[in-house]
Steps between C-alpha positions, in 0.01 A plus 500: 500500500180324473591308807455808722239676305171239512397346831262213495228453819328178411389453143527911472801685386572851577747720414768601859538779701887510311289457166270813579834691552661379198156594267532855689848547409461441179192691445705770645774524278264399160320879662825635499617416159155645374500190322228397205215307700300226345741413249303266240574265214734204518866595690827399552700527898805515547623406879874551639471304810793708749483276836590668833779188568623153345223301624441250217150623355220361237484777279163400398344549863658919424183498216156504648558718766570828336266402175242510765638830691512666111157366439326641839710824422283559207774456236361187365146427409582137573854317529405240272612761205804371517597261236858572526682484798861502568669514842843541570730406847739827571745576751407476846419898697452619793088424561435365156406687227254422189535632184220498288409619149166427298485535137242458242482166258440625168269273311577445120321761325453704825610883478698626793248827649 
């Protein structure tokens, strides 16, 4: 969550040690799924949020850290492509788990390529 990702030292914020993990891991598995980099164009997100326990949670803390992660990974050009964004609370699993899928907005009068 963004409450573990950025650290702040004064009027500077950084992103953690746990945060340089997390961008890793995900880099990782974006390599491993041979995934499309530098996706472009406006996009939609969709999030399901699996927490490791019960723990009452903001679901809107889930968002910036793996935007960020996806961006640094190369996938996005820039996580402000998003103009739709939809994130969903799931069952809890062991460790947590974060589905994601990304999907193009179609502009009226825009052909699908």
């Amino acid at each position: 969550t963004v409450n573990t990702y950025w650290r702040r030292r004064g009027s500077t914020y950084f992103v953690s040690k746990a945060g340089e993990r997390y961008r890793r891991a995900v880099a990782l598995i974006v390599r491993q799924q041979r995934l499309k980099l530098s996706l472009s164009g406006r996009l939609a997100i969709k999030i399901i949020a699996e927490p490791p326990d019960k723990r009452r949670r903001d679901l809107d803390n889930i968002l910036k850290a793996p935007l960020d992660a996806l961006t640094h990974a190369g996938l996005l050009m820039d996580d402000e492509q998003f103009d739709e964004i939809n994130i969903v609370r799931a069952q809890p699993v062991s460790g947590g788990r974060l589905g994601v899928k990304i999907y193009p907005i179609m502009l009226e009068g825009q052909v699908k390529k």
